[in-house]
C-alpha positions as a Markdown table, in Angstrom:
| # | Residue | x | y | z |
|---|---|---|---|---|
| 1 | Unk | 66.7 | 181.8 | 97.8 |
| 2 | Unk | 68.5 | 184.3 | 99.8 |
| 3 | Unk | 72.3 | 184.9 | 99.4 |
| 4 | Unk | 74.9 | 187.1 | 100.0 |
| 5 | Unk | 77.7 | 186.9 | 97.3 |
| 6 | Unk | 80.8 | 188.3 | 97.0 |
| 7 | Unk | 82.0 | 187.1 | 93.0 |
| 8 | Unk | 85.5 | 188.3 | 92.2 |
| 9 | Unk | 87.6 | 188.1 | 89.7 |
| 10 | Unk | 91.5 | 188.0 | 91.3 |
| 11 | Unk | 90.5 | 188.0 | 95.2 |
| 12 | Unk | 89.4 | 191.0 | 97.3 |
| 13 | Unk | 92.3 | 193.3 | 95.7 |
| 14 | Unk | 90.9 | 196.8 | 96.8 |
| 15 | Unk | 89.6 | 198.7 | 99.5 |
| 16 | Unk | 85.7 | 198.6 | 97.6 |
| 17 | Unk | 85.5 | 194.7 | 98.0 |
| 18 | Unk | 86.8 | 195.0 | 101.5 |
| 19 | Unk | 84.1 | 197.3 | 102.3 |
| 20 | Unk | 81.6 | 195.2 | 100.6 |
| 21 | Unk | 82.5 | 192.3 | 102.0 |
| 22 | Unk | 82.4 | 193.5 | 105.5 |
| 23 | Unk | 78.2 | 195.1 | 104.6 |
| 24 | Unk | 77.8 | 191.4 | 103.8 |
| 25 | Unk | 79.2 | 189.7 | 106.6 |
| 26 | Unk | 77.5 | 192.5 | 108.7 |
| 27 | Unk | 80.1 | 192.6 | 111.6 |
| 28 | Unk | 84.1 | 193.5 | 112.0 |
| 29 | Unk | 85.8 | 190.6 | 110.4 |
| 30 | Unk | 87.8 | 190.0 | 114.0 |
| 31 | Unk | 84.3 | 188.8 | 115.1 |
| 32 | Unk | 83.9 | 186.4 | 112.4 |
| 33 | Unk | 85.3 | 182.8 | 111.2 |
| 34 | Unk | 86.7 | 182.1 | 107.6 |
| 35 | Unk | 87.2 | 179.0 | 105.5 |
| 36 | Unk | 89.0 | 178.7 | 102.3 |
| 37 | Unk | 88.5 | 176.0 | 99.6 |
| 38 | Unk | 91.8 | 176.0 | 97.9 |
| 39 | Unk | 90.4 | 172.5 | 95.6 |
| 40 | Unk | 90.7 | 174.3 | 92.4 |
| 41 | Unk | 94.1 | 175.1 | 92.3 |
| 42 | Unk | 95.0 | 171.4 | 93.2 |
| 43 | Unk | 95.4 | 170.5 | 89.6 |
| 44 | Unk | 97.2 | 173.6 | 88.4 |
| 45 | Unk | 101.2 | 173.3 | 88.2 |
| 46 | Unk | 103.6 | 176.0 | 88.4 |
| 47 | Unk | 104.6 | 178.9 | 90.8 |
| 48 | Unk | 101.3 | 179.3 | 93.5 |
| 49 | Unk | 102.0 | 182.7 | 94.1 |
| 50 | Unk | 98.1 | 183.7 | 93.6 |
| 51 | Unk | 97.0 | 181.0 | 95.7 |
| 52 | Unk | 99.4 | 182.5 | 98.2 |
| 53 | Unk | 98.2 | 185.9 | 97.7 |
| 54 | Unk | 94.5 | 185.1 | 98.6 |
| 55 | Unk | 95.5 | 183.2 | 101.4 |
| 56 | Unk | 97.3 | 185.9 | 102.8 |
| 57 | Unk | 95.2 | 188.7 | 101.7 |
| 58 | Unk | 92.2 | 186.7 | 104.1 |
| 59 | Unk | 94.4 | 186.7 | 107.4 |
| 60 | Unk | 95.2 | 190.4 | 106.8 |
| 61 | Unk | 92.0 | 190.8 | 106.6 |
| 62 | Unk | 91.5 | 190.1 | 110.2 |
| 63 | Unk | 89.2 | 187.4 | 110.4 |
| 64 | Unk | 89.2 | 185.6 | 114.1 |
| 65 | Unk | 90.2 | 182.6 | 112.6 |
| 66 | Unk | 90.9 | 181.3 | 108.4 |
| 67 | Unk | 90.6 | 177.8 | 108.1 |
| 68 | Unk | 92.0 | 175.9 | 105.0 |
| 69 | Unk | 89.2 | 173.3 | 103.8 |
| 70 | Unk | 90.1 | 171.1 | 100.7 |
| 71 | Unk | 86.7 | 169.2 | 100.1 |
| 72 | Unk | 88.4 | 166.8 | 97.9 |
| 73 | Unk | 91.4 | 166.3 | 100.5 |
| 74 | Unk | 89.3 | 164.7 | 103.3 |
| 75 | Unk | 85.9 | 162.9 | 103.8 |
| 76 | Unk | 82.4 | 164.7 | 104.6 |
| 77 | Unk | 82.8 | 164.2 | 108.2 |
| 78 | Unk | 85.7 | 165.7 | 108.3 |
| 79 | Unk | 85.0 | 168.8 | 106.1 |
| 80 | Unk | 81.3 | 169.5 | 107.2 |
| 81 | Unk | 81.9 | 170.9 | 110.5 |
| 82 | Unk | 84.3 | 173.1 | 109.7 |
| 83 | Unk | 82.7 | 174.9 | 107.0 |
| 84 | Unk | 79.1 | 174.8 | 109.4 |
| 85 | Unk | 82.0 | 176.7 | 111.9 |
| 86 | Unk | 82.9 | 179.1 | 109.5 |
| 87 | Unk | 81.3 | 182.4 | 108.5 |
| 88 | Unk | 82.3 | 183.4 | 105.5 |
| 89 | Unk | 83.7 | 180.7 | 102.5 |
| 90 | Unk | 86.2 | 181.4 | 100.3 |
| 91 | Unk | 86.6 | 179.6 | 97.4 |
| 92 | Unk | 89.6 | 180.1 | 95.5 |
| 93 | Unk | 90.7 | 179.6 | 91.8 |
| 94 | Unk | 92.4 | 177.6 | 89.7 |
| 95 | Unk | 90.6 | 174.6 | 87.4 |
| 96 | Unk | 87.0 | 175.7 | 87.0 |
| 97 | Unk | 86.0 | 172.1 | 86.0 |
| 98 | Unk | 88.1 | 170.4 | 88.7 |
| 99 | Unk | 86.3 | 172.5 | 91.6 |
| 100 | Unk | 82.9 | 172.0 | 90.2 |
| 101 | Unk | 83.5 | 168.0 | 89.8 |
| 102 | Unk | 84.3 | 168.0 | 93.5 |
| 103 | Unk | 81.9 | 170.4 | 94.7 |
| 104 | Unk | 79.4 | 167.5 | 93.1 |
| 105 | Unk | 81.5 | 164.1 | 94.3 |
| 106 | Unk | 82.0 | 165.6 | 97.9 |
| 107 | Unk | 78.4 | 167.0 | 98.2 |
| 108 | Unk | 78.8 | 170.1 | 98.6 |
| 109 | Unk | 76.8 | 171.6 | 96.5 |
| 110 | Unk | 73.7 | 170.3 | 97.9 |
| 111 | Unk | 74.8 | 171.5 | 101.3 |
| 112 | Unk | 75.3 | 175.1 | 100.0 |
| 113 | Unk | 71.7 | 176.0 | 99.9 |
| 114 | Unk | 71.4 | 175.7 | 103.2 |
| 115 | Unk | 75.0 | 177.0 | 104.6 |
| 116 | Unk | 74.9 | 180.2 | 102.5 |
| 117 | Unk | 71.3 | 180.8 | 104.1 |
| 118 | Unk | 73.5 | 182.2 | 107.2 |
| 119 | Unk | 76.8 | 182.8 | 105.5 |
| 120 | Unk | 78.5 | 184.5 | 103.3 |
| 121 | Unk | 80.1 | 183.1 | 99.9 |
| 122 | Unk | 83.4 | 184.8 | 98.4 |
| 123 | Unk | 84.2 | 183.3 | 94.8 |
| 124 | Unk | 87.7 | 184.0 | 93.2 |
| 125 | Unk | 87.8 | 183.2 | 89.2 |
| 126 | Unk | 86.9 | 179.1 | 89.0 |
| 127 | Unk | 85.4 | 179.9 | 92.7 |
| 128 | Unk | 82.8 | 182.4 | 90.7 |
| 129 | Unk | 82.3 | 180.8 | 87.9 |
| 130 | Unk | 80.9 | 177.7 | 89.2 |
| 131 | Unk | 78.1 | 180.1 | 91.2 |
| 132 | Unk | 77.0 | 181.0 | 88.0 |
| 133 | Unk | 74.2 | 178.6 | 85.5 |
| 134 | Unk | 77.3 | 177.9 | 83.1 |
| 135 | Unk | 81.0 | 176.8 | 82.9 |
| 136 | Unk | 80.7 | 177.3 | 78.8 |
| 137 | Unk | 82.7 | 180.3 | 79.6 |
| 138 | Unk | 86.0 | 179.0 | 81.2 |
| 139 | Unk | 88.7 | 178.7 | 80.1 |
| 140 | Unk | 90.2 | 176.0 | 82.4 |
| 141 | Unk | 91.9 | 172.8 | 80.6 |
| 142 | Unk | 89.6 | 169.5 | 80.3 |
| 143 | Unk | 92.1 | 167.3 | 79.1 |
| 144 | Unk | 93.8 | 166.6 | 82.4 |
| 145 | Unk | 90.2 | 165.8 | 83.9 |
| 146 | Unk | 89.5 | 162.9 | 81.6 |
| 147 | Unk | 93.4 | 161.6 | 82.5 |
| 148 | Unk | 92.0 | 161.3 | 85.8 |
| 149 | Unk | 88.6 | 159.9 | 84.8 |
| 150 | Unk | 86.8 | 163.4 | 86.1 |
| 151 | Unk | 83.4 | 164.1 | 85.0 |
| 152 | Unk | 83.2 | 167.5 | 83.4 |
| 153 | Unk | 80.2 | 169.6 | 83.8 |
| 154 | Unk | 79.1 | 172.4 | 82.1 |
| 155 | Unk | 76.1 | 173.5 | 84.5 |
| 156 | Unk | 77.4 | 175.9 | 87.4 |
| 157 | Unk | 75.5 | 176.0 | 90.7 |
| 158 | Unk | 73.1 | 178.5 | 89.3 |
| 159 | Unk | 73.0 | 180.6 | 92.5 |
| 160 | Unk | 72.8 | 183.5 | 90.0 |
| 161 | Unk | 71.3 | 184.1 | 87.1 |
| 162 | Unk | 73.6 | 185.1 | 85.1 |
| 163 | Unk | 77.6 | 184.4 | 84.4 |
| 164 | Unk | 80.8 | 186.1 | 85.1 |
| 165 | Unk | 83.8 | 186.3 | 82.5 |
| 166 | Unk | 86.8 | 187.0 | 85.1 |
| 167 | Unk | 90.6 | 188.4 | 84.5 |
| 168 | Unk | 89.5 | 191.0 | 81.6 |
| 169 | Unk | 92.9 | 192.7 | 80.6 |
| 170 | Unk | 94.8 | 190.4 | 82.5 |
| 171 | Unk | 98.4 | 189.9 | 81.1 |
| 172 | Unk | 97.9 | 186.1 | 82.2 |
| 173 | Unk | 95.0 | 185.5 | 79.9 |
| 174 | Unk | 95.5 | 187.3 | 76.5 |
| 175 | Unk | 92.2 | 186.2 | 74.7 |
| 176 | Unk | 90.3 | 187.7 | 77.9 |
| 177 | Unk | 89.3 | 190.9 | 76.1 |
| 178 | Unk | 86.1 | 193.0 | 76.5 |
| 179 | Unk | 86.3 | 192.1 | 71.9 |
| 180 | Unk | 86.3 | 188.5 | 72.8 |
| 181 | Unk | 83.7 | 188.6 | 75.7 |
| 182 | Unk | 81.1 | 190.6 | 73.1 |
| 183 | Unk | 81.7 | 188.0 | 70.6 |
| 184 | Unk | 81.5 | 185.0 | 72.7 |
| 185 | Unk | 78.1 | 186.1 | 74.6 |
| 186 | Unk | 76.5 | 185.6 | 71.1 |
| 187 | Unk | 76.3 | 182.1 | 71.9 |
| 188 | Unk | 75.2 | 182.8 | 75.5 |
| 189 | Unk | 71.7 | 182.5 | 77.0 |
| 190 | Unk | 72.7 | 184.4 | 80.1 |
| 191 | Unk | 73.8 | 187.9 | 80.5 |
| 192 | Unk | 77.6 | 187.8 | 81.3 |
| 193 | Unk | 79.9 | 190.3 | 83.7 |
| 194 | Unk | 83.1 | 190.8 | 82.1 |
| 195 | Unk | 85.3 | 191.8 | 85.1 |
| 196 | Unk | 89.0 | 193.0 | 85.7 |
| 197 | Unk | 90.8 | 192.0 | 88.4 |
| 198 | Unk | 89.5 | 195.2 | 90.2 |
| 199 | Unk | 86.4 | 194.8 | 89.9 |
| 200 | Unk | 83.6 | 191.8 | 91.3 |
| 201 | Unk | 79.9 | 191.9 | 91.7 |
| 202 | Unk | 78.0 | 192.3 | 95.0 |
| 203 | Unk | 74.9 | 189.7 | 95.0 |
| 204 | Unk | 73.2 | 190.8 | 98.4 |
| 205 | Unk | 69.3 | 188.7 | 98.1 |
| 206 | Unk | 67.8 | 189.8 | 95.0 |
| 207 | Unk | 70.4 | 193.1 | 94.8 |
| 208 | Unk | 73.1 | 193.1 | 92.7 |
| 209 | Unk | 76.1 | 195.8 | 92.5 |
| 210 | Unk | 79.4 | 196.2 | 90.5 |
| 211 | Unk | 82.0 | 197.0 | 92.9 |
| 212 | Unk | 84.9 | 198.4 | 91.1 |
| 213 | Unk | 88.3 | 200.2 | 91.4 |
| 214 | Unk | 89.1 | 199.0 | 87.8 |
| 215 | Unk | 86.7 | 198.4 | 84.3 |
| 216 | Unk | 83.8 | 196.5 | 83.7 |
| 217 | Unk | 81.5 | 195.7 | 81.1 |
| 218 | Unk | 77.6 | 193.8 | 81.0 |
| 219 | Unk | 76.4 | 192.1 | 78.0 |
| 220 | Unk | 73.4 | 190.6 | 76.6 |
């Protein structure tokens, strides 16, 4: 399966994933379409200010048009044609668990196969995570799901084959160390990314970069 994959950490923060990002869309960004899935973040309370921050970070960008598209908002009909309109997706982060249950209710993720055969897929945190084999990784609350009668899955979408531990150093999550990473991919089959906010990795068909203005770190 051929993809082009953008997975990042805290949203295209540096002049490296812009560049990278406009080798995989393979054209000025004026002369292509965006959609961003903002679903994750719908369960998350508080000040929005990094939802915000991608958003705007996207129309800077340049892109001819950026398109907000929450898959759990609005039916299939509605939705569908405007991410087959778009170029590039976005998904955003928030509640890892929350995105992936919708990505499965809605659909979606047997549509994305086929989409991301002529597009290109941008993941932020939860947005990442769930285009990895696993969601044993996140750190994202469950408790609220099962309030709301959510299924919780722990298999990502697999589009890669192996996972990404975002926001590394991050003063927002603590635990997330490069310590705590080693320790925790112990228990984990896959090899794991550990990733500051700085830094993503660059899935273009079977070749994969680190792109990076910050620190990284690959394990098992």
């Amino acid at each position: 399966m051929t993809m082009k994959l953008l997975l990042t950490s805290g949203g295209i923060e540096n002049q490296s994933m812009v560049d990278a990002l406009r080798e995989l869309v393979g054209r000025d960004f004026t002369e292509a379409k965006l959609a961003f899935i903002p679903t994750a973040a719908n369960v998350e309370a508080g000040d929005k200010w990094w939802l915000i921050k991608d958003l705007t970070k996207c129309k800077e960008l340049g892109f001819k048009e950026v398109d907000v598209v929450d898959i759990s908002a609005v039916p299939q009909r509605v939705w569908q044609p405007r991410l087959e309109h778009a170029d590039v997706f976005v998904v955003g982060g928030g509640n890892t668990y929350h995105l992936m249950y919708w990505v499965r209710k809605s659909g979606l993720d047997t549509m994305l196969p086929g989409l991301l055969q002529t597009r290109v897929y941008v993941g932020i945190s939860a947005g990442t995570v769930i285009a990895t084999p696993s969601l044993v990784n996140s750190s994202a609350e469950k408790a609220l799901l099962k309030e709301l009668d959510e299924t919780v899955y722990d298999e990502g979408l697999g589009f890669v084959d192996f996972m990404v531990e975002p926001h590394i150093n991050n003063d927002y999550f603590p635990e997330l160390t490069f310590d705590y990473v080693a320790e925790q991919s112990k228990k984990w089959s896959h090899p794991v990314y550990a990733l500051d906010d700085s830094s993503a990795v660059k899935v273009d068909g079977d070749k994969v970069d680190v792109v990076t203005e910050g620190t990284w770190k690959k394990y098992n």
